[in-house]
Steps between C-alpha positions, in 0.01 A plus 500: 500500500192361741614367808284326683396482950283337672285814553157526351405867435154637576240415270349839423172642397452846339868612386492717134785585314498814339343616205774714247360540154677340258409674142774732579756196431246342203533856358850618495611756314632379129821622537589333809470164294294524225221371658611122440690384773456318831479644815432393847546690839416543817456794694490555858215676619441681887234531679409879402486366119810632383730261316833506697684254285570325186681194379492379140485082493477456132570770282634489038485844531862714512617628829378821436116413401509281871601820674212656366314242551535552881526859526159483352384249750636725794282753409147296531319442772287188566148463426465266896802420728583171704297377775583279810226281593387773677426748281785699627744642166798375450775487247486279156666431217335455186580324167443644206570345114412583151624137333439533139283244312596446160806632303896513549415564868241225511534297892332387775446639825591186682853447278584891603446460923487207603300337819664594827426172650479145329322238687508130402202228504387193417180577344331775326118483482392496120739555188728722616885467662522827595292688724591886600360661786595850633471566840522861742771534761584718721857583565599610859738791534775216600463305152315248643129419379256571744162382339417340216150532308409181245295567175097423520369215379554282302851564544490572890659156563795528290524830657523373860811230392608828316532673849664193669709491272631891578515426889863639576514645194746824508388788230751810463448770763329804397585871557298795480667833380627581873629196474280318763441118440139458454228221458399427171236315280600327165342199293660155478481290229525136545485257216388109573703246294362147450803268571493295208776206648362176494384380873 
C-alpha cells in the first residue's frame, strides 16, 4: 500500500534499469509447462551482472516448473546493470513475463500485474480514460526513494505527477548476499484513471 508525505523526490536524469534477456522465460523448456502457460518474474540483478535473486509474481505453472524457473534465472547474468543518475552501477530488479496470447492460457499483461500506483483526474486529453506511464526510481538503502526519473515526452508530464505522487513512498529494503541493505533501481508503473463522476 502507497502512503503518501509531503516530500518530493529528486527529479532525475540518466538512471537505466538493467537489461536481463528475457527469451530464456519466452523459451522454457516443454516439460516445465508445456510451453503454454503464464509466467511473470522478476529477478534481482547486482551490479557485477549476476542475478542474485528471484521472485515469481504470476506463475500456472506447478511448484516445481517455478523452481526451475528461478534456478535458471540465477544462473544468467545481465546483458547492462542499474545506473544512478550518475552513471555509477547499482542494483535492479527486473521484470520479466511470457503472457500467452491466444489459447486456454490466453490474458493480458495488465489483468496479470497490475499498476503499482493509480492516480485519479478529471480529464484525459483525447479518447482515452486510462493513461499508463512507467516511471524509474531509485530506492535508497533505507526503503525510501531517493530520485525519481519521469518518461520522455509526450508522456514526461504524467511522469512528473507520477513522481509526486511517490514522494514518501516506502519500497521493501533490499539485501545483497552478505546481507548488506543496498540502493536499488526498479520501474514504476502508474496508471491515470479519468474520474468519470459527474462534477
Amino acid at each position: 500500500m502507497l502512503t503518501f508525505g509531503a516530500i518530493v523526490p529528486v527529479l532525475a536524469a540518466g538512471m537505466a534499469i538493467a537489461d536481463v534477456d528475457g527469451r530464456y522465460i519466452r523459451n522454457l523448456d516443454p516439460g516445465i509447462d508445456g510451453g503454454t502457460g503464464n509466467l511473470i518474474v522478476e529477478v534481482f540483478v547486482a551490479p557485477d551482472r549476476r542475478v542474485e535473486g528471484c521472485r515469481i509474481i504470476y506463475s500456472t505453472l506447478p511448484e516445481a516448473g517455478r523452481q526451475r524457473v528461478c534456478e535458471q534465472a540465477r544462473k544468467m547474468a545481465a546483458s547492462t546493470v542499474a545506473t544512478d543518475a550518475d552513471g555509477n552501477p547499482v542494483y535492479g530488479f527486473v521484470t520479466l513475463a511470457r503472457i500467452m496470447r491466444s489459447g486456454p492460457s490466453a490474458a493480458r499483461f495488465e489483468d496479470l500485474l497490475p499498476a503499482d500506483l493509480n492516480i485519479s483526474v478529471e480529464d484525459i486529453p483525447g479518447r482515452d480514460t486510462r493513461k499508463t506511464v512507467q516511471v524509474t526510481v531509485l530506492v535508497a538503502s533505507n526503503g525510501e526513494v531517493a530520485s525519481c526519473q519521469p518518461p520522455a515526452r509526450p508522456d514526461r508530464n504524467y511522469g512528473e505527477v507520477a513522481c509526486e505522487q511517490l514522494a514518501g513512498e516506502s519500497f521493501p529494503i533490499a539485501y545483497d548476499r552478505d546481507g548488506t541493505a543496498v540502493r536499488y533501481v526498479k520501474l514504476i508503473t502508474a496508471e491515470f484513471i479519468e474520474d468519470s463522476r459527474d462534477s
